[in-house]
N, CA, C and O atoms as a GROMACS GRO file, in nm:
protein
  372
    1UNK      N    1  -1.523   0.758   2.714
    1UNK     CA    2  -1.633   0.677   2.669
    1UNK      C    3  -1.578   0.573   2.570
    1UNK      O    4  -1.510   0.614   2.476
    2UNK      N    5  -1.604   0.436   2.585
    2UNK     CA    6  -1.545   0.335   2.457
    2UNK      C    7  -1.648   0.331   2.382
    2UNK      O    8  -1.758   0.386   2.390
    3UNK      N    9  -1.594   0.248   2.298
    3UNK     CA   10  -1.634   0.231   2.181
    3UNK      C   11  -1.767   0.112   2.132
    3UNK      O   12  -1.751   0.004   2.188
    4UNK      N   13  -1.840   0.115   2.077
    4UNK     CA   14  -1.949  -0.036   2.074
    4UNK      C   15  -1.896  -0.066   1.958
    4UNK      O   16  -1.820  -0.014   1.877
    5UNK      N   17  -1.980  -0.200   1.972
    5UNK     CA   18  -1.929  -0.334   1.897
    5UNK      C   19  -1.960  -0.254   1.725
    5UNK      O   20  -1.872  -0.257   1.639
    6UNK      N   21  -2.040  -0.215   1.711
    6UNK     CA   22  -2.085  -0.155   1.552
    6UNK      C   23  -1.951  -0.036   1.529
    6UNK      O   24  -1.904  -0.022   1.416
    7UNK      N   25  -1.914   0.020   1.612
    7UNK     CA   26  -1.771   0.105   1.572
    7UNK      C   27  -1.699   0.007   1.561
    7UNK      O   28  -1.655   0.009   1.446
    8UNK      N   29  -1.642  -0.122   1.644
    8UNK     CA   30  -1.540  -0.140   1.629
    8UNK      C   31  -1.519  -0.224   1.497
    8UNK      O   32  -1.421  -0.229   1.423
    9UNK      N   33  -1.646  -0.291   1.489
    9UNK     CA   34  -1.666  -0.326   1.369
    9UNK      C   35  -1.616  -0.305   1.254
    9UNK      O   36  -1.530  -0.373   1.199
   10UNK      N   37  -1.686  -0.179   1.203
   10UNK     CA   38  -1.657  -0.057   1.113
   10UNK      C   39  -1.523  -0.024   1.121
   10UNK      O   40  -1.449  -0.009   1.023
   11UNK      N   41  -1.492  -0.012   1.234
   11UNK     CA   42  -1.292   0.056   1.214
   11UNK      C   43  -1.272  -0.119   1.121
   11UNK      O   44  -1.220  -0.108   1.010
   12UNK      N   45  -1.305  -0.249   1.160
   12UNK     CA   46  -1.179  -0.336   1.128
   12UNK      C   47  -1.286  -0.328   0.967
   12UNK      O   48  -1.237  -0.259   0.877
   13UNK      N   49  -1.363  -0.367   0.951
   13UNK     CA   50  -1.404  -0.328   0.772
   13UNK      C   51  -1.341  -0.218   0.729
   13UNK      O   52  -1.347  -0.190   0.609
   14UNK      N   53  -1.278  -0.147   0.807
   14UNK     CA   54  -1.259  -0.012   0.674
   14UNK      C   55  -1.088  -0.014   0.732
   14UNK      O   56  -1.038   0.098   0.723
   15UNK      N   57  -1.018  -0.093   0.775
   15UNK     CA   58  -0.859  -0.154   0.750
   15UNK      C   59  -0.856  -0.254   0.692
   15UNK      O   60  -0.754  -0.283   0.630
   16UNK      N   61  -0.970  -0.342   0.695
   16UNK     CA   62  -0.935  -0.504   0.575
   16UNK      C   63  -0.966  -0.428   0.439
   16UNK      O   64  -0.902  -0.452   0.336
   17UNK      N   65  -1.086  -0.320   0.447
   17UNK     CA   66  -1.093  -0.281   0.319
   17UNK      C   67  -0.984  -0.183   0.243
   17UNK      O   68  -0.975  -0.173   0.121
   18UNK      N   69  -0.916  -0.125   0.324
   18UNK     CA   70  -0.772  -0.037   0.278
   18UNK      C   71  -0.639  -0.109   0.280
   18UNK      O   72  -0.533  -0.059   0.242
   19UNK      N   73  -0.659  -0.259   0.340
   19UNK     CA   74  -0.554  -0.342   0.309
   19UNK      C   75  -0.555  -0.398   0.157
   19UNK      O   76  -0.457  -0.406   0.082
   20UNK      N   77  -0.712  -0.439   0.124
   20UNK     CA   78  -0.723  -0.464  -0.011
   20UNK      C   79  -0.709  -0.392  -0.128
   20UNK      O   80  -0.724  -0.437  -0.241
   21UNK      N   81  -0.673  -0.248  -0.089
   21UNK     CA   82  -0.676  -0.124  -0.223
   21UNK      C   83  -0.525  -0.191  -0.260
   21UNK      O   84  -0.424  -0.219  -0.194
   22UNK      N   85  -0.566  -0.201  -0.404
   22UNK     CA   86  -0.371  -0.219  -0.508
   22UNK      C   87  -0.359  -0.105  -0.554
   22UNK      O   88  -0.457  -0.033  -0.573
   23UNK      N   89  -0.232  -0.068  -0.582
   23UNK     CA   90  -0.152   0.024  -0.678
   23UNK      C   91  -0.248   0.049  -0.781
   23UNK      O   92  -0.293   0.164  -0.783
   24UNK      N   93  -0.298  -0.042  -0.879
   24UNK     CA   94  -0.315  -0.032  -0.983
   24UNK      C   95  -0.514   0.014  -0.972
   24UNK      O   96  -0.582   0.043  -1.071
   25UNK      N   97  -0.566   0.006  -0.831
   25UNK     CA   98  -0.680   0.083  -0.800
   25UNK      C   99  -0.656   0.226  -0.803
   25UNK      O  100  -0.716   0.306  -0.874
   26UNK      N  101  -0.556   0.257  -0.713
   26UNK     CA  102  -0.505   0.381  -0.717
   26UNK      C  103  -0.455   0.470  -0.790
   26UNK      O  104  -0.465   0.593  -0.781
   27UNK      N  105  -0.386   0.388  -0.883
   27UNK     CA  106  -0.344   0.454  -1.066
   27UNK      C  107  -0.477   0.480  -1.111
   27UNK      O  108  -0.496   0.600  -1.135
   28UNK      N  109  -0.585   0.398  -1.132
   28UNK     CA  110  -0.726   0.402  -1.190
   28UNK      C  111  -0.801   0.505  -1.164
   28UNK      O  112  -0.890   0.551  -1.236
   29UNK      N  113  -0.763   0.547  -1.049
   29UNK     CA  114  -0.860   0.657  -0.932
   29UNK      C  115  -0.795   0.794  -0.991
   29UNK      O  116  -0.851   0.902  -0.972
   30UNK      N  117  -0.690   0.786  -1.055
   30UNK     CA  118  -0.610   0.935  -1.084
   30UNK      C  119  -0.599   0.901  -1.216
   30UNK      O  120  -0.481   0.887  -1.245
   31UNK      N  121  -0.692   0.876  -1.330
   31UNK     CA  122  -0.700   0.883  -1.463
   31UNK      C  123  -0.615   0.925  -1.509
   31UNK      O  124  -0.587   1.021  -1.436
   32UNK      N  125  -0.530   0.920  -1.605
   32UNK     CA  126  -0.484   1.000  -1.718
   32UNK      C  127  -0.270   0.961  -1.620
   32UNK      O  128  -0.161   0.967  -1.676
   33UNK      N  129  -0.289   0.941  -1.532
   33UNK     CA  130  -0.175   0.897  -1.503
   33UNK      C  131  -0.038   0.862  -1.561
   33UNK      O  132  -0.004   0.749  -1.594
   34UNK      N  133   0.026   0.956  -1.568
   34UNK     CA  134   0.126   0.972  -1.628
   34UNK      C  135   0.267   0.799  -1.615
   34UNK      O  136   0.304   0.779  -1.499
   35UNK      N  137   0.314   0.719  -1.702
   35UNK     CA  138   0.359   0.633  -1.666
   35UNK      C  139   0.480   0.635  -1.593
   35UNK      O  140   0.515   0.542  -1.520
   36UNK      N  141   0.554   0.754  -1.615
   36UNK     CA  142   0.683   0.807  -1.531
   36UNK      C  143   0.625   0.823  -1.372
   36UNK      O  144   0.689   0.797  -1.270
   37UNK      N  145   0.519   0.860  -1.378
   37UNK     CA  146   0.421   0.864  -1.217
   37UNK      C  147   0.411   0.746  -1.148
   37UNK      O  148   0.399   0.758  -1.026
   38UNK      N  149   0.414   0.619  -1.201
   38UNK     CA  150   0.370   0.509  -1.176
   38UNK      C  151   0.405   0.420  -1.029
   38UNK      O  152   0.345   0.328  -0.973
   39UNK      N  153   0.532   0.494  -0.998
   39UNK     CA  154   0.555   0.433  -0.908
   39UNK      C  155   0.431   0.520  -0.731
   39UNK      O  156   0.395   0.468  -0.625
   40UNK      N  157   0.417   0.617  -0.772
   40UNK     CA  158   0.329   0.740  -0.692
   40UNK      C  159   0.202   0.600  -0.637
   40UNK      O  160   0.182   0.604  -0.515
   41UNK      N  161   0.151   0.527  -0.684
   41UNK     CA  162   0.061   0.424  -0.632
   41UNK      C  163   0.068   0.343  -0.566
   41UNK      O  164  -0.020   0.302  -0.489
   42UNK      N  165   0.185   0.299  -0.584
   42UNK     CA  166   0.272   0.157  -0.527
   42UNK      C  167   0.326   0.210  -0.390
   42UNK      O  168   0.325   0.144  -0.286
   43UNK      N  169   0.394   0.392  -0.409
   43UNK     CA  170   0.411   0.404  -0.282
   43UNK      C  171   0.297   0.408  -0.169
   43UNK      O  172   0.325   0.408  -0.049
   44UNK      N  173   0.146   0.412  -0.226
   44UNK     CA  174   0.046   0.437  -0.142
   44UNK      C  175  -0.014   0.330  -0.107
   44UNK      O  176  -0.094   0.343  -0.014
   45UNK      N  177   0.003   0.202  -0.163
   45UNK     CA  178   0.009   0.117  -0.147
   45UNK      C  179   0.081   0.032  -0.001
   45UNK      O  180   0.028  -0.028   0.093
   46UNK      N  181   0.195   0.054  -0.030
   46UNK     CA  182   0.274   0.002   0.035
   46UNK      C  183   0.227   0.103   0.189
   46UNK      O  184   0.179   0.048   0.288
   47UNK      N  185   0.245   0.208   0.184
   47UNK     CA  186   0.177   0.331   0.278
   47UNK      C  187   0.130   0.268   0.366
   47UNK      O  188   0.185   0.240   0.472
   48UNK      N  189  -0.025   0.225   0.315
   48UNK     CA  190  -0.117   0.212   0.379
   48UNK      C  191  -0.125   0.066   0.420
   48UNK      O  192  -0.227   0.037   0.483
   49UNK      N  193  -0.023  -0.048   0.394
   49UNK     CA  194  -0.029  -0.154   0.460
   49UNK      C  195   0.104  -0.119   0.577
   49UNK      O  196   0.090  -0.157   0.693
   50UNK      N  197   0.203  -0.060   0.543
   50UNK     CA  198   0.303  -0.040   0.666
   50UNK      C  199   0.194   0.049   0.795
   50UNK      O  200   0.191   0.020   0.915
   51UNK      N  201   0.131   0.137   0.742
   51UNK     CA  202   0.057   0.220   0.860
   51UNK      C  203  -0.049   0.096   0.908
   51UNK      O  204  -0.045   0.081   1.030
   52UNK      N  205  -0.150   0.000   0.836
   52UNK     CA  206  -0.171  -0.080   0.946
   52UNK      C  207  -0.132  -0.162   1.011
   52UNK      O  208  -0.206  -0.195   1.104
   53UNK      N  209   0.006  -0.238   0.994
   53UNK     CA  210   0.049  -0.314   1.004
   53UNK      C  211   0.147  -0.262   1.135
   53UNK      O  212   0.199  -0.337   1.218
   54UNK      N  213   0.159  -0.090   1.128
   54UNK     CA  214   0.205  -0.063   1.243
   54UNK      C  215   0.084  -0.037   1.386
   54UNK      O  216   0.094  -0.064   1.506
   55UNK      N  217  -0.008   0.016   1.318
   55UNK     CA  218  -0.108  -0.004   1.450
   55UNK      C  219  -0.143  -0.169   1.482
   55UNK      O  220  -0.147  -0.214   1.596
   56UNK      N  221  -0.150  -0.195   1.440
   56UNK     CA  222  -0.178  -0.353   1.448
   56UNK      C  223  -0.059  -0.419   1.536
   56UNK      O  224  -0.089  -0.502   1.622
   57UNK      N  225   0.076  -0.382   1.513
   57UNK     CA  226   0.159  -0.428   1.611
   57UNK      C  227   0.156  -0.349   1.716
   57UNK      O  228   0.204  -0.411   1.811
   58UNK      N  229   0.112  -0.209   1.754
   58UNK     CA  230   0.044  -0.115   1.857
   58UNK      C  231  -0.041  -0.147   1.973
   58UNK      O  232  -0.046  -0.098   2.086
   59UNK      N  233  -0.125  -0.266   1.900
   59UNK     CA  234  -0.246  -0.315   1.940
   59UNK      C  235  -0.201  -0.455   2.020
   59UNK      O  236  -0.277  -0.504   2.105
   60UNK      N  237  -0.095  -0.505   1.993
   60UNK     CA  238  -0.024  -0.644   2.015
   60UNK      C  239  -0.058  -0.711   1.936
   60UNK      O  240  -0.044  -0.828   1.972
   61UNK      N  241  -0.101  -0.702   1.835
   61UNK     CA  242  -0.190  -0.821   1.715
   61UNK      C  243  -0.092  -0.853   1.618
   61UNK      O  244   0.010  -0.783   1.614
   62UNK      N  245  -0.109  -0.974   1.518
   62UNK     CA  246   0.012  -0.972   1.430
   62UNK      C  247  -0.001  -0.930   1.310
   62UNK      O  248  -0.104  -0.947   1.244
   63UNK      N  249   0.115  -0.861   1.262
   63UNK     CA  250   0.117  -0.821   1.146
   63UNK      C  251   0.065  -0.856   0.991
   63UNK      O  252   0.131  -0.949   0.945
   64UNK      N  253  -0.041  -0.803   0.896
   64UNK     CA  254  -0.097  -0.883   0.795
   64UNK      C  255   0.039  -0.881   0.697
   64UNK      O  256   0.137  -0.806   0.694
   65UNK      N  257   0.001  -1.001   0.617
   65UNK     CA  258   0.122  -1.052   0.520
   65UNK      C  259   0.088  -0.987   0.395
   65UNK      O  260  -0.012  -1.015   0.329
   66UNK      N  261   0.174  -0.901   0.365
   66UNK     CA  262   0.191  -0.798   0.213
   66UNK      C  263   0.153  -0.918   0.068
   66UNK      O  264   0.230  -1.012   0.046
   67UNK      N  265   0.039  -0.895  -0.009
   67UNK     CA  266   0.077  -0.995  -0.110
   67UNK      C  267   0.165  -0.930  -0.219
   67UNK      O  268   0.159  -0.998  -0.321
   68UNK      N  269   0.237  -0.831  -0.232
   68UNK     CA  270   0.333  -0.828  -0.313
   68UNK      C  271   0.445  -0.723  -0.279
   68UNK      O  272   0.497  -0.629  -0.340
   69UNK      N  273   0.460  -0.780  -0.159
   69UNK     CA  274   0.622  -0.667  -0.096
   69UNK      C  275   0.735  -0.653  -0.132
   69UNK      O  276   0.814  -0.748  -0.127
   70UNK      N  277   0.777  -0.513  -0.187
   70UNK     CA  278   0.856  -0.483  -0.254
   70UNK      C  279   0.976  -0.346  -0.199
   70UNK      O  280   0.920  -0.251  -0.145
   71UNK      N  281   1.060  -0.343  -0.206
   71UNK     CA  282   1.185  -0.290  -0.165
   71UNK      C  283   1.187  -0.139  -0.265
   71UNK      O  284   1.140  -0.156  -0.377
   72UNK      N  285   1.217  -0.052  -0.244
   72UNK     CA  286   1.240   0.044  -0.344
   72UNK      C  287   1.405   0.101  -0.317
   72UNK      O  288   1.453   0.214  -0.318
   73UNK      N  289   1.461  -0.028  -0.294
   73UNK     CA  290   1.624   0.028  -0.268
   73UNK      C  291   1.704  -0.057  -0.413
   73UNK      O  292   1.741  -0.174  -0.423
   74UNK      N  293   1.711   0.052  -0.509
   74UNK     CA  294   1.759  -0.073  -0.649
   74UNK      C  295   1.881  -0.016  -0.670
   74UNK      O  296   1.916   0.102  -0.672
   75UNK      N  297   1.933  -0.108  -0.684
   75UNK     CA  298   2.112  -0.111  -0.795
   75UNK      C  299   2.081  -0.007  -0.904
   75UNK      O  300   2.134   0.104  -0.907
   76UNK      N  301   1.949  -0.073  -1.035
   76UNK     CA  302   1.936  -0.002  -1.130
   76UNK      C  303   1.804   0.067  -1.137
   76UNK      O  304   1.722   0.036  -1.051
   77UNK      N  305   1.779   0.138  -1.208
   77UNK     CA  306   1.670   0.186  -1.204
   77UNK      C  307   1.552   0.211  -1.273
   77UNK      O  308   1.487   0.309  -1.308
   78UNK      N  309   1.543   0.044  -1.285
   78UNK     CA  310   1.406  -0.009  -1.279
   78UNK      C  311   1.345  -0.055  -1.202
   78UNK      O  312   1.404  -0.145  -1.142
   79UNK      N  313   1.214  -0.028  -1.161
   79UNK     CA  314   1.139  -0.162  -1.101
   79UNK      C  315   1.058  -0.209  -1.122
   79UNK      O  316   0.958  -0.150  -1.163
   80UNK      N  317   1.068  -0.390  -1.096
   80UNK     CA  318   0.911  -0.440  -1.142
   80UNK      C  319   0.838  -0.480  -1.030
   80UNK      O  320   0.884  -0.532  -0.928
   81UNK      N  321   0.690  -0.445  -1.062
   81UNK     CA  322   0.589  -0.420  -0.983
   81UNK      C  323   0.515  -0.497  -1.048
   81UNK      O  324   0.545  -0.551  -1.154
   82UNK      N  325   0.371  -0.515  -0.962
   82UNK     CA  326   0.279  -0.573  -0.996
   82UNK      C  327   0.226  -0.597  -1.140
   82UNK      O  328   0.185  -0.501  -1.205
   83UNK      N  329   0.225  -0.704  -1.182
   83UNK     CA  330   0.170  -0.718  -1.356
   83UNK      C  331   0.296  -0.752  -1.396
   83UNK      O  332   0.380  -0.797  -1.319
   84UNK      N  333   0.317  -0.728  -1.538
   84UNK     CA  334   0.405  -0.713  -1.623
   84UNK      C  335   0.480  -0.568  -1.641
   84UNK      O  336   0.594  -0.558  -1.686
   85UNK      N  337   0.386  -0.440  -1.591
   85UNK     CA  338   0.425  -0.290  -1.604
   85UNK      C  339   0.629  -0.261  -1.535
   85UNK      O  340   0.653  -0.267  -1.414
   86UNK      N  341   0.710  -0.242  -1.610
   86UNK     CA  342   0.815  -0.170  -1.536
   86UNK      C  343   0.770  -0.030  -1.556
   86UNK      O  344   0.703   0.024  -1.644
   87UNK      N  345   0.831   0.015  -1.438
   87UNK     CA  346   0.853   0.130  -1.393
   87UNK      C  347   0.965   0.201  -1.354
   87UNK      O  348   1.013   0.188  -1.242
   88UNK      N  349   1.022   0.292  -1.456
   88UNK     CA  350   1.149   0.355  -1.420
   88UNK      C  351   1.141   0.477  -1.276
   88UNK      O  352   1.055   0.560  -1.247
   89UNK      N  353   1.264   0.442  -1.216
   89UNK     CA  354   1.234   0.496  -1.075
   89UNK      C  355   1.403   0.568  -1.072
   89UNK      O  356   1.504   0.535  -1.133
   90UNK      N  357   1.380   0.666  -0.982
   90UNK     CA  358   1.500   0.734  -0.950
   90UNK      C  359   1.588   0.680  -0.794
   90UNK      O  360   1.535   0.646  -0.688
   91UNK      N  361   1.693   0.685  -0.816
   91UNK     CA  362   1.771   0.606  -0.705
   91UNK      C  363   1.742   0.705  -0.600
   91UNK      O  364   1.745   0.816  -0.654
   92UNK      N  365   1.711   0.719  -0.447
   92UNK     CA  366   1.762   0.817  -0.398
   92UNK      C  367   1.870   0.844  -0.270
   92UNK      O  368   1.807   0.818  -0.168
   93UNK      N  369   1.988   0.881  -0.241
   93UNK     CA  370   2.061   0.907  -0.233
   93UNK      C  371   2.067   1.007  -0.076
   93UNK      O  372   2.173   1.060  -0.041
   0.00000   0.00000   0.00000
């Protein structure tokens, strides 16, 4: 059975709307957030635009453009992220 126009709808509102969640929604959502944690958002972040961005190339459609894509492969171990906030991060190996 497919799908009607009001589902398909709804699926693409609720991927533009999980494309728009930032890190720093997600820090907000888990109060009390420890700053050594900090990077824990950014990875969910990033998460959830690689997972649509892979159905989306699934679909043949093109990929949405990250507004702040970031690498977690560092020399040292800091990183800066969104804002002014660094975040000390562990290399991994």
């Amino acid at each position: 059975m497919g799908k009607n126009n009001l589902t398909i709808h709804t699926d693409i509102q609720v991927r533009e709307k999980a494309w728009e969640l930032s890190n720093k929604a997600v820090a907000g959502a888990l109060d009390g957030l420890r700053p050594i944690k900090m990077h824990c958002p950014v990875l969910a972040e990033e998460g959830i635009h690689k997972a649509i961005n892979d159905y989306r190339a699934k679909k043949g459609l093109e990929p949405w453009v990250e507004k702040n894509p970031h690498s977690h492969e560092h020399e040292d171990m800091s990183c800066q992220h969104e804002g002014s906030t660094t975040i000390q991060t562990q290399k991994v190996r």
